[in-house]
C-alpha positions in Angstrom: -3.4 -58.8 111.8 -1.1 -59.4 108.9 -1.0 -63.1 109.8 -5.0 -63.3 109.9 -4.8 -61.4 106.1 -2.3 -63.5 105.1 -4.9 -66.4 104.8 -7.9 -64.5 104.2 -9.0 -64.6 100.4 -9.4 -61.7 98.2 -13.1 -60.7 98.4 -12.6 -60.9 102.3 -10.1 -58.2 102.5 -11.6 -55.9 99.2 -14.8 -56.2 101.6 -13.3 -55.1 104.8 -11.1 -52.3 103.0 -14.4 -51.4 101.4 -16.6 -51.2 105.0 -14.2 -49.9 107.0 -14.7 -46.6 108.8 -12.6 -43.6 106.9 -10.3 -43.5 109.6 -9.2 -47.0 109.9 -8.7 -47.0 105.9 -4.7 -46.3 106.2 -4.0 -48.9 108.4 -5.5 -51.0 106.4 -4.2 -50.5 103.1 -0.4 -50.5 105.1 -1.7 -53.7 106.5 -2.1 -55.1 102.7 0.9 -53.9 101.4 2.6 -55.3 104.2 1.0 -59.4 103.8 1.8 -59.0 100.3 -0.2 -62.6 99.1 -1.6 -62.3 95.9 -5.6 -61.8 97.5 -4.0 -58.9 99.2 -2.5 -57.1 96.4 -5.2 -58.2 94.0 -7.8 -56.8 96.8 -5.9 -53.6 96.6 -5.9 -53.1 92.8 -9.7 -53.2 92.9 -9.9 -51.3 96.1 -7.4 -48.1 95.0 -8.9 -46.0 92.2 -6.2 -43.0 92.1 -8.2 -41.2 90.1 -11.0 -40.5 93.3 -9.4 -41.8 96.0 -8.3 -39.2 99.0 -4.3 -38.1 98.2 -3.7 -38.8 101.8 -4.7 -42.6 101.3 -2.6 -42.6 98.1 -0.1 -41.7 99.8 -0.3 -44.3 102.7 -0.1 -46.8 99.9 2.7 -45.1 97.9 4.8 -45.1 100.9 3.9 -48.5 102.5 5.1 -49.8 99.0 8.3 -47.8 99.3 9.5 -48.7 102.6 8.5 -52.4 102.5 11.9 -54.2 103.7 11.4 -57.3 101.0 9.3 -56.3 98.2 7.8 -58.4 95.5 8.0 -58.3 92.1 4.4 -58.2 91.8 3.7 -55.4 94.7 6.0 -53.7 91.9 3.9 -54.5 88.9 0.6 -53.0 91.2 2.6 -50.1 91.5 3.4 -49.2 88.2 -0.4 -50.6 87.1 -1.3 -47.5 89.0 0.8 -44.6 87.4 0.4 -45.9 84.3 -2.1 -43.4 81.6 -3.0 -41.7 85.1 -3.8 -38.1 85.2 -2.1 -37.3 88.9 -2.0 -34.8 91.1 1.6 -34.2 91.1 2.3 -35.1 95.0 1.0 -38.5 94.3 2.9 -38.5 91.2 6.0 -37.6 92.7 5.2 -40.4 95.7 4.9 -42.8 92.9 7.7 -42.4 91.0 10.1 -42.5 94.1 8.1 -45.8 95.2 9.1 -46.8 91.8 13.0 -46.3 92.3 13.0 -48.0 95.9 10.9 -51.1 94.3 13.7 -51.3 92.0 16.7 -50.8 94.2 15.3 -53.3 96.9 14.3 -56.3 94.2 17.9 -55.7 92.9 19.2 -55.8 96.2 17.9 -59.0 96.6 19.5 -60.8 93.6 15.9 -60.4 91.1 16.9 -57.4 89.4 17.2 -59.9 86.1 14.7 -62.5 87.0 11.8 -60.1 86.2 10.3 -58.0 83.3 8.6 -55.5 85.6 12.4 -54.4 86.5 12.5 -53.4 83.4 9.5 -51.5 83.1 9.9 -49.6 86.6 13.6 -48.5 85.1 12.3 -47.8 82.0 9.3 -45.4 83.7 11.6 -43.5 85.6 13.8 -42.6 82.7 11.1 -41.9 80.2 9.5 -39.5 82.9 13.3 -38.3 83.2 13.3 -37.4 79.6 10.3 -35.7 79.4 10.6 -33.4 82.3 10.5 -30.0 81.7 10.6 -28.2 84.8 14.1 -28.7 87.6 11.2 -30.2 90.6 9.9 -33.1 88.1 14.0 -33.6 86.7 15.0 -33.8 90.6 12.3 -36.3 91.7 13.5 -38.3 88.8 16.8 -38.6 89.5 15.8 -38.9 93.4 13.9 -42.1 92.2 16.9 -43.8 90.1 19.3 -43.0 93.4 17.1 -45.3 95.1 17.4 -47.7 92.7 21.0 -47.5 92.3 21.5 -49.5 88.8 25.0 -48.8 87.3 23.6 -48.4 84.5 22.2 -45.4 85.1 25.5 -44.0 86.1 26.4 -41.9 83.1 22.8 -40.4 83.1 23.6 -39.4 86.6 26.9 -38.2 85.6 25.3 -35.7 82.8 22.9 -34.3 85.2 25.3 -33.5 88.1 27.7 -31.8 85.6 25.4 -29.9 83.2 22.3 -29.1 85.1 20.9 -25.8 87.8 22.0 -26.5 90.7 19.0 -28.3 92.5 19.9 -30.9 89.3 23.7 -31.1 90.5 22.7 -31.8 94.0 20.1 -34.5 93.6 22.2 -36.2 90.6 25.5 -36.3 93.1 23.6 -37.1 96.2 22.2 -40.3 94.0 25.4 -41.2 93.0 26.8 -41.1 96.2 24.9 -44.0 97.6 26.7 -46.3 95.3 29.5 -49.0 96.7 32.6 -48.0 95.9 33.3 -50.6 92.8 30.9 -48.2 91.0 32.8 -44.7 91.1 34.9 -45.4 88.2 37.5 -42.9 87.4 35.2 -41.5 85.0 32.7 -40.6 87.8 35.6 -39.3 89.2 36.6 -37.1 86.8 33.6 -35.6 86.5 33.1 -35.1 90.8 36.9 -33.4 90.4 35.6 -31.2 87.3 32.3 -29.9 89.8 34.3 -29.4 92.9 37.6 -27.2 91.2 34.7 -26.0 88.6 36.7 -26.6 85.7 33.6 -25.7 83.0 31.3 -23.4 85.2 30.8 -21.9 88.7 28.8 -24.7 90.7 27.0 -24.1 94.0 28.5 -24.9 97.6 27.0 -27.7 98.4 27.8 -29.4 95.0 31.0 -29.1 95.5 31.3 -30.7 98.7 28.9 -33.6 97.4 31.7 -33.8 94.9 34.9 -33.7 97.4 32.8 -36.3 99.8 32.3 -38.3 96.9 35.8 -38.4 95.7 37.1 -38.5 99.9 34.6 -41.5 100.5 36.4 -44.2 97.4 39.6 -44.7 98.3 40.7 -41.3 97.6 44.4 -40.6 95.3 47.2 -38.6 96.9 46.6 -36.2 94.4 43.1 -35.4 95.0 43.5 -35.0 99.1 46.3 -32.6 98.4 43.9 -30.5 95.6 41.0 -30.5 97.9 43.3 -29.1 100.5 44.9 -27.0 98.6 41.3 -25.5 97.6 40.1 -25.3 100.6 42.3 -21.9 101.5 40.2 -19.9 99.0 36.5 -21.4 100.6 34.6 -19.8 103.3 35.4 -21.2 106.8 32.7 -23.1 107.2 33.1 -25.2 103.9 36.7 -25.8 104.2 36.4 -27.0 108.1 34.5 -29.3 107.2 36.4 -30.8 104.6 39.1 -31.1 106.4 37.4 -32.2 108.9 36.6 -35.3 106.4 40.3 -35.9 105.6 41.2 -35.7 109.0 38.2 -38.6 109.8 39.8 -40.5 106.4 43.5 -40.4 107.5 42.0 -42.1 111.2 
């Protein structure tokens, strides 16, 4: 089927997305996403009107977006056409924002983070939404969304989040961090994993901290900072301390 669309013009597929029983509508709109031509995407732009089209066929689209294994830059662009001056429900907000960050992440991935503008403008919604969230849920889908982009650049926002925020803040912010390579934990990152797990400036949840040991564990650990996390782990509940060293134990193997 996605063979058939990739050769069938515009009109053709804004027609048969446009006739097709209700039912059949999310297969096709995954269908589109996934032939990513140009008739395809352009069909969809005239075919999705987020403003009255079901949330669950929003969705569909956010999602097929997100997951697509070799974006383009212009699947992107359609993406970002959509959010942009919306009025959203928030679930397809949310959806949208994340799509954002994995569009992102995947074009970088595949050496054309710098070729194109629209980069730019997906990293630059993501971190204007960051800065004018006001409530935690909206501040942790943010940072969710630049996890999955995983620009270093973005690094020290992550950093001020997962030392300075409530604790749903901490997680997300540490969790994104941790899906960098490990040429990106500098010992700045670092520090600031060693400052949340011995909470040198305030008291910090359980499972920040041990986002903060695996973190410091999982790039090439120093002496120093197995023997401190060992040394904490005497004054943890059982649980949290067999697990870390549990993780040493797997690191020494």
């Amino acid at each position: 089927f996605i063979q058939m669309l990739r050769s069938a013009k515009k009109r053709d597929i804004l027609q048969l997305l446009r006739k097709a029983p209700e039912e059949m509508r999310p297969f096709l709109v995954e269908a589109a996403v996934a032939t990513q031509s140009m008739a395809s995407l352009a069909a969809l732009s005239d075919f999705l009107d987020f403003s009255k089209e079901p949330k669950s066929l929003l969705e569909k689209f956010l999602y097929a977006a997100a997951f697509s294994p070799r974006p383009s830059g212009e699947l992107l662009c359609l993406v970002l056409d959509k959010l942009d001056g919306q009025q959203l429900v928030p679930e397809i907000w949310e959806a949208g924002i994340v799509a954002v960050g994995s569009l992102v992440g995947k074009l970088c991935q595949h050496k054309l983070c710098g070729l194109q503008q629209v980069v730019e403008r997906g990293v630059e919604t993501i971190l204007r939404g960051l800065r004018g969230a006001k409530e935690e849920p909206e501040v942790v889908i943010h940072l969710l969304a630049l996890g999955n982009a995983m620009l270093p650049e973005t690094i020290p926002t992550l950093l001020e989040h997962a030392e300075d925020g409530p604790t749903a803040v901490t997680t997300a912010a540490t969790s994104a961090l941790q899906r960098f390579p490990a040429p990106h934990i500098s010992s700045k990152v670092k520090r600031v994993m060693r400052r949340i797990f011995h909470q040198k400036r305030k008291s910090y949840d359980k499972t920040c901290r041990l986002a903060a040991a695996e973190l410091l564990l999982d790039n090439h650990p120093s002496p120093m900072d197995v023997i401190n996390i060992l040394l904490a782990t005497s004054e943890m509940e059982m649980e949290m301390a067999t697990f870390l060293l549990l993780k040493v134990q797997n690191s020494l193997r």
